[in-house]
TORPA-4810 file (N, C-alpha, C, O; in nm, 3 decimals):
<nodes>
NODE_1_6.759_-0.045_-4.767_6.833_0.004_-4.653_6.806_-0.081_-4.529_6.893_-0.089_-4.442_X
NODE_2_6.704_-0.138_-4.520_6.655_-0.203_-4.430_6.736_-0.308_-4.383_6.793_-0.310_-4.273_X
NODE_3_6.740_-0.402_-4.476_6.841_-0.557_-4.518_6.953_-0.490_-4.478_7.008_-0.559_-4.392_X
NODE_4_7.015_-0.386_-4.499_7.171_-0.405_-4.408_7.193_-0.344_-4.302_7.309_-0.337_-4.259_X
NODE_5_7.074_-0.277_-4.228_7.089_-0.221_-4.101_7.010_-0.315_-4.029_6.999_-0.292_-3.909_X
NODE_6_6.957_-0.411_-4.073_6.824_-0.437_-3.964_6.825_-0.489_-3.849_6.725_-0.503_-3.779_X
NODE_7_7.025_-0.550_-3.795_7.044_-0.615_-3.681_7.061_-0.466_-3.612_6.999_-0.444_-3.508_X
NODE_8_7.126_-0.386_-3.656_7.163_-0.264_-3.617_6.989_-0.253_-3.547_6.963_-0.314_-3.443_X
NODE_9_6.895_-0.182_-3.609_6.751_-0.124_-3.579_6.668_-0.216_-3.453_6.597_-0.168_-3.365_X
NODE_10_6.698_-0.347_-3.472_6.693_-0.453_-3.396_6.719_-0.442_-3.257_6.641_-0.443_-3.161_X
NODE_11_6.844_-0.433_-3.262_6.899_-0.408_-3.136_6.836_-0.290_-3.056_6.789_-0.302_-2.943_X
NODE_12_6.844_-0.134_-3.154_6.813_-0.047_-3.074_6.658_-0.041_-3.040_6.606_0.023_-2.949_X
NODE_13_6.605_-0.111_-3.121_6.453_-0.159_-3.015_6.472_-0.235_-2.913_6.437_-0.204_-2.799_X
NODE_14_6.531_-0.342_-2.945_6.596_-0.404_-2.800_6.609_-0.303_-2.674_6.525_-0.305_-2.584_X
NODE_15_6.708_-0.224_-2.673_6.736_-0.175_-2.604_6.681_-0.012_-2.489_6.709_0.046_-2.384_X
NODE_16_6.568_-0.006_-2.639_6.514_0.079_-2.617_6.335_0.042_-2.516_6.257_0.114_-2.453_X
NODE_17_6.340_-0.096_-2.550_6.208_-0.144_-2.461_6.285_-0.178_-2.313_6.270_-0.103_-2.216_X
NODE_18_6.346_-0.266_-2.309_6.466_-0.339_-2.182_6.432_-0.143_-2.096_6.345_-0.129_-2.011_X
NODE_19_6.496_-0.056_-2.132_6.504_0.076_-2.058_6.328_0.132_-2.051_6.296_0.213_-1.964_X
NODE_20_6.243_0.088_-2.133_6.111_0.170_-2.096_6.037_0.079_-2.032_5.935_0.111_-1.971_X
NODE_21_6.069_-0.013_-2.036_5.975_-0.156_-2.007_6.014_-0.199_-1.879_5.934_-0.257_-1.806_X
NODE_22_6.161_-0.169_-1.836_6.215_-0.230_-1.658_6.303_-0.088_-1.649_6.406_-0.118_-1.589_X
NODE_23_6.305_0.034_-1.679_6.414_0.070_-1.621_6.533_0.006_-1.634_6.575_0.111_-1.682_X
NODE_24_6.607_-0.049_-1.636_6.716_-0.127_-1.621_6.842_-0.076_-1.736_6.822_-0.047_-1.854_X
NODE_25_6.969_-0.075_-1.668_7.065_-0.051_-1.783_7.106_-0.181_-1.855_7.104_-0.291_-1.800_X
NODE_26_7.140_-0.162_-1.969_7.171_-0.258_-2.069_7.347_-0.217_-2.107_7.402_-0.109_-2.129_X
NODE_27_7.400_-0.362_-2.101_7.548_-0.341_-2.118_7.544_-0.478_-2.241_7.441_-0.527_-2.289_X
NODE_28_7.674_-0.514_-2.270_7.729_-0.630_-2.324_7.842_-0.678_-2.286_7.937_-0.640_-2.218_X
NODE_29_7.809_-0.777_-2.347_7.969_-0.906_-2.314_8.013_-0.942_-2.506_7.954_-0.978_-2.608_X
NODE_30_8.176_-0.896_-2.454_8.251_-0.965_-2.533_8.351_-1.068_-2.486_8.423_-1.039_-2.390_X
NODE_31_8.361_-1.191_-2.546_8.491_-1.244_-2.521_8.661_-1.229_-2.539_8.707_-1.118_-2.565_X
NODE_32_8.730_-1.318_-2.526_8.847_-1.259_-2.596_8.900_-1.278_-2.697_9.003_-1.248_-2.757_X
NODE_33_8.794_-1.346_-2.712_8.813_-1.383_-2.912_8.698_-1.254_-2.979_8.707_-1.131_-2.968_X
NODE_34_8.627_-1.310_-3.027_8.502_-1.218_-3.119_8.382_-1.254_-3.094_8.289_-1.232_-3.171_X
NODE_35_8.373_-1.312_-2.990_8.241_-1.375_-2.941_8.181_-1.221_-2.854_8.247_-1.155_-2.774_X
NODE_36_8.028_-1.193_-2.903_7.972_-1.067_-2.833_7.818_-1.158_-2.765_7.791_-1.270_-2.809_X
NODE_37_7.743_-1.102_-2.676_7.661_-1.111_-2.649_7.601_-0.942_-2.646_7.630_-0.850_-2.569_X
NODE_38_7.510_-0.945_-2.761_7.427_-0.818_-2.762_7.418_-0.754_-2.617_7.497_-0.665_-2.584_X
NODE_39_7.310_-0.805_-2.525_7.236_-0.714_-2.393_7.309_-0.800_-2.297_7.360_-0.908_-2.325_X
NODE_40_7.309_-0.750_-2.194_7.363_-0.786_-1.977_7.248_-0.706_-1.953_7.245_-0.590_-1.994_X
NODE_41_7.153_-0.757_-1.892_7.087_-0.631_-1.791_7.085_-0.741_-1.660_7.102_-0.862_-1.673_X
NODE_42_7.056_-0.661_-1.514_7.058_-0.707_-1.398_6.977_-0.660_-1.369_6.963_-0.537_-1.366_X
NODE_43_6.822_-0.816_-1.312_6.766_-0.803_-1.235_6.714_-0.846_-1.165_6.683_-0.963_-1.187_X
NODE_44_6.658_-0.763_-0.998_6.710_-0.863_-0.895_6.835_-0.872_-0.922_6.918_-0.805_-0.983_X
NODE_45_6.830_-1.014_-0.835_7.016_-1.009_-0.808_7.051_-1.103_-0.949_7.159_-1.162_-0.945_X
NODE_46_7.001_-1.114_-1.023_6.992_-1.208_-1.149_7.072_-1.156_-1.295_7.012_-1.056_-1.333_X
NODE_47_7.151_-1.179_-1.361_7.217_-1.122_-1.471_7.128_-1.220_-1.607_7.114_-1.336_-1.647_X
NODE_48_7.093_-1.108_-1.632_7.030_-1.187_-1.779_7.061_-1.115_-1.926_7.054_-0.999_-1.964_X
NODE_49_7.100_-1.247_-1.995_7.175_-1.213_-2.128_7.074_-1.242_-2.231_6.991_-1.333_-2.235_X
NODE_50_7.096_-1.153_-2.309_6.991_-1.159_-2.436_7.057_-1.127_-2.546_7.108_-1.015_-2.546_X
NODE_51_7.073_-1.207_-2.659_7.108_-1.223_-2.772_6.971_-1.155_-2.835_6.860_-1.160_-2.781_X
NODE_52_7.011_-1.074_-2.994_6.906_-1.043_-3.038_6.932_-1.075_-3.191_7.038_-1.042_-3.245_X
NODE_53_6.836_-1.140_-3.257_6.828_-1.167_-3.437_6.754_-1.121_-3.468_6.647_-1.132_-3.409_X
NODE_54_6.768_-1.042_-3.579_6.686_-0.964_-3.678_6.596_-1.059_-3.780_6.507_-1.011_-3.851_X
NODE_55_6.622_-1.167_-3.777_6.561_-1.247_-3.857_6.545_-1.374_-3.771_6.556_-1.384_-3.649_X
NODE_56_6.509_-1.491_-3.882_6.469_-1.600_-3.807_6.558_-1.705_-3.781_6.508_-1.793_-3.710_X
NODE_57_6.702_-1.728_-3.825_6.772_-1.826_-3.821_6.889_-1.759_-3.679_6.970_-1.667_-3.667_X
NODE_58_6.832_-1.873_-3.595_6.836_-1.869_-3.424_6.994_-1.941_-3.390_7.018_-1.986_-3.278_X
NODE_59_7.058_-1.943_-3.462_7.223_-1.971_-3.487_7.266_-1.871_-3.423_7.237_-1.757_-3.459_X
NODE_60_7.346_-1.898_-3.311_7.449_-1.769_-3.247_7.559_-1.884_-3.168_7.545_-1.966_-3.078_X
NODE_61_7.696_-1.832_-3.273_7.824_-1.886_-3.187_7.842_-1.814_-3.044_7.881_-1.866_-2.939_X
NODE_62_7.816_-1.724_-3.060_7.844_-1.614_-2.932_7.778_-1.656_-2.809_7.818_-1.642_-2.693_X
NODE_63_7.680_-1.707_-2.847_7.585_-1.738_-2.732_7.626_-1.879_-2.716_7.613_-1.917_-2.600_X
NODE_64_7.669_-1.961_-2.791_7.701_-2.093_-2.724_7.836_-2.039_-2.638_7.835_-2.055_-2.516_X
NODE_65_7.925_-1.989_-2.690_8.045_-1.924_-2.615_7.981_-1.854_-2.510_8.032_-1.927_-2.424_X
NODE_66_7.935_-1.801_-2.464_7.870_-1.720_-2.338_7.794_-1.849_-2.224_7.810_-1.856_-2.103_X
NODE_67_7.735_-1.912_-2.286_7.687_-2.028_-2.163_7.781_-2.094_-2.117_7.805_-2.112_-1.998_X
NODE_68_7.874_-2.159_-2.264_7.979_-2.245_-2.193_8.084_-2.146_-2.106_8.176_-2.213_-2.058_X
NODE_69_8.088_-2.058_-2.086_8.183_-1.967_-2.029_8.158_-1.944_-1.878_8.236_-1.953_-1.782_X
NODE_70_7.984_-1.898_-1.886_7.965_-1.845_-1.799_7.779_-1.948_-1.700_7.712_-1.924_-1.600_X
NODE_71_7.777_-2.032_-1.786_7.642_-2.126_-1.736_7.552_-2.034_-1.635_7.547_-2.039_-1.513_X
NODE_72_7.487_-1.954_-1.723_7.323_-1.910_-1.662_7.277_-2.027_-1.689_7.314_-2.122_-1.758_X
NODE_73_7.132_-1.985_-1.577_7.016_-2.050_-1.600_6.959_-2.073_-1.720_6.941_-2.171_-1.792_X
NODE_74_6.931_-1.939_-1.726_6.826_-1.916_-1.867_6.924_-1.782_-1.951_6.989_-1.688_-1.906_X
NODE_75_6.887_-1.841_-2.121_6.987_-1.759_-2.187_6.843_-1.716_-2.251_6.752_-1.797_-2.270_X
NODE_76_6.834_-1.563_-2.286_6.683_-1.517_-2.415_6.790_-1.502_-2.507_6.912_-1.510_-2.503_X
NODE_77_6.705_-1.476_-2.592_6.722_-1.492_-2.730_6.611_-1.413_-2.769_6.497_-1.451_-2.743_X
NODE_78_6.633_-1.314_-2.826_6.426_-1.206_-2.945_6.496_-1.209_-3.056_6.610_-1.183_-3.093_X
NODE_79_6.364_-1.260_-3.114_6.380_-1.264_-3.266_6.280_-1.299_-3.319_6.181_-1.338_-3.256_X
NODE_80_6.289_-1.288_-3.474_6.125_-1.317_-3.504_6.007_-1.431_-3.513_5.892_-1.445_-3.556_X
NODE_81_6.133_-1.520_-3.430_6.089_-1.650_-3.417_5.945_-1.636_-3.282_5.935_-1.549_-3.195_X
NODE_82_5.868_-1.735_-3.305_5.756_-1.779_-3.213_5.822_-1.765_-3.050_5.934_-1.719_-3.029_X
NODE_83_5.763_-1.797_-2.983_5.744_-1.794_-2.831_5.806_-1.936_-2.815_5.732_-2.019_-2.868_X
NODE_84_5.915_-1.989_-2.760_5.974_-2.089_-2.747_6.071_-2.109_-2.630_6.164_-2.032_-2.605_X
NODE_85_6.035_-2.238_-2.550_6.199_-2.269_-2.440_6.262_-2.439_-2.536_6.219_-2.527_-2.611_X
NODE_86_6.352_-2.409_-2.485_6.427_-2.491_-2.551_6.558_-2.471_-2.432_6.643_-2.385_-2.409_X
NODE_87_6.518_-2.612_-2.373_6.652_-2.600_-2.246_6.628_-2.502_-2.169_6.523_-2.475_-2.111_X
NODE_88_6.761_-2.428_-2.168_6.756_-2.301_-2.102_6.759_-2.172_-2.172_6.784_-2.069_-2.109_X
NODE_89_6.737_-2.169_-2.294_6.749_-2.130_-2.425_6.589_-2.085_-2.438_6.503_-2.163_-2.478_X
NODE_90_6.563_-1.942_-2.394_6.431_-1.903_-2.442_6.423_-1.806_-2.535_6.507_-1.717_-2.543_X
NODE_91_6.308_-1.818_-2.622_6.308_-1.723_-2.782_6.205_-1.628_-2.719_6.121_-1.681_-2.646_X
NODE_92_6.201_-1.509_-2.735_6.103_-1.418_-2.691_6.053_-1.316_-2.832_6.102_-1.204_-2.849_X
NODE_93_5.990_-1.353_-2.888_5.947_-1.247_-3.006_5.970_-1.117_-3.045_5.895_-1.039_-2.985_X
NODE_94_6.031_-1.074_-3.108_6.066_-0.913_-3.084_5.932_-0.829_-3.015_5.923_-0.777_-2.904_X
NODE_95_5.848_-0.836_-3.105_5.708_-0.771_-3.010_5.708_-0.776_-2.882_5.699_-0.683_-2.802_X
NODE_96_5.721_-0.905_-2.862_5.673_-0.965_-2.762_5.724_-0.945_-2.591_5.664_-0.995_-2.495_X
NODE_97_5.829_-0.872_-2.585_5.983_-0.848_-2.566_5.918_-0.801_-2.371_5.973_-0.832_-2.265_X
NODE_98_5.803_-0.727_-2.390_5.776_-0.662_-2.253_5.727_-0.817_-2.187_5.661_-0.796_-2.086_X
NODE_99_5.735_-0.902_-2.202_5.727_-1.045_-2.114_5.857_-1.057_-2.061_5.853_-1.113_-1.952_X
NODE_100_6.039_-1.006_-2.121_6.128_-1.086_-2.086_6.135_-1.143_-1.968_6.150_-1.263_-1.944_X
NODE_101_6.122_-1.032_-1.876_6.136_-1.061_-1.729_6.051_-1.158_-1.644_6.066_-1.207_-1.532_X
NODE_102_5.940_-1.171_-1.759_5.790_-1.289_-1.650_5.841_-1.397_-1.741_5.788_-1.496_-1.691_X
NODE_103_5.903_-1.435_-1.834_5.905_-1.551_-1.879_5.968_-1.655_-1.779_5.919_-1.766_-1.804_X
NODE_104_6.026_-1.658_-1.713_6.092_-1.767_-1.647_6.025_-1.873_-1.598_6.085_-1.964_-1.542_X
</nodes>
């Protein structure tokens, strides 16, 4: 059961730390094609987007569609990948997740 919910379960930890961890509401972005970006939260005056993978392969069309669209600074990314920047492209560990906001 796990294997086919687990972006599903993923997320709602996502979303469920983002609200205990900053207060903050969590929205999303879709494009007008099929491009989604999981989380929007705002903070400070700052909009930060977070893509979330349930696993380790850090591939997201959506998220290349969301920078080129909209060029933040910094795009996160949680997943079960290590602690990583890459550009503006930061990986935040699912655990790891109550850093999002100090990573910058």
């Amino acid at each position: 059961m796990f294997d086919e919910y687990k972006g599903a379960f993923a997320e709602n930890y996502v979303v469920q730390q983002l609200i205990s961890s900053f207060n903050v509401r969590a929205y999303y972005w879709r494009s007008e094609g099929n491009a989604e970006v999981d989380f929007l939260t705002e903070y400070g005056n700052k909009i930060i987007p977070l893509e979330v993978k349930s696993g380790i392969n850090p591939r997201s069309k959506s998220m290349k569609v969301y920078i080129d669209k909209n060029n933040p600074d910094i795009f996160y990314r949680s997943s079960l990948l290590n602690l990583k920047k890459d550009g503006r492209i930061i990986n935040i560990p699912l655990y790891a997740l109550s850093i999002l906001l100090y990573s910058e």
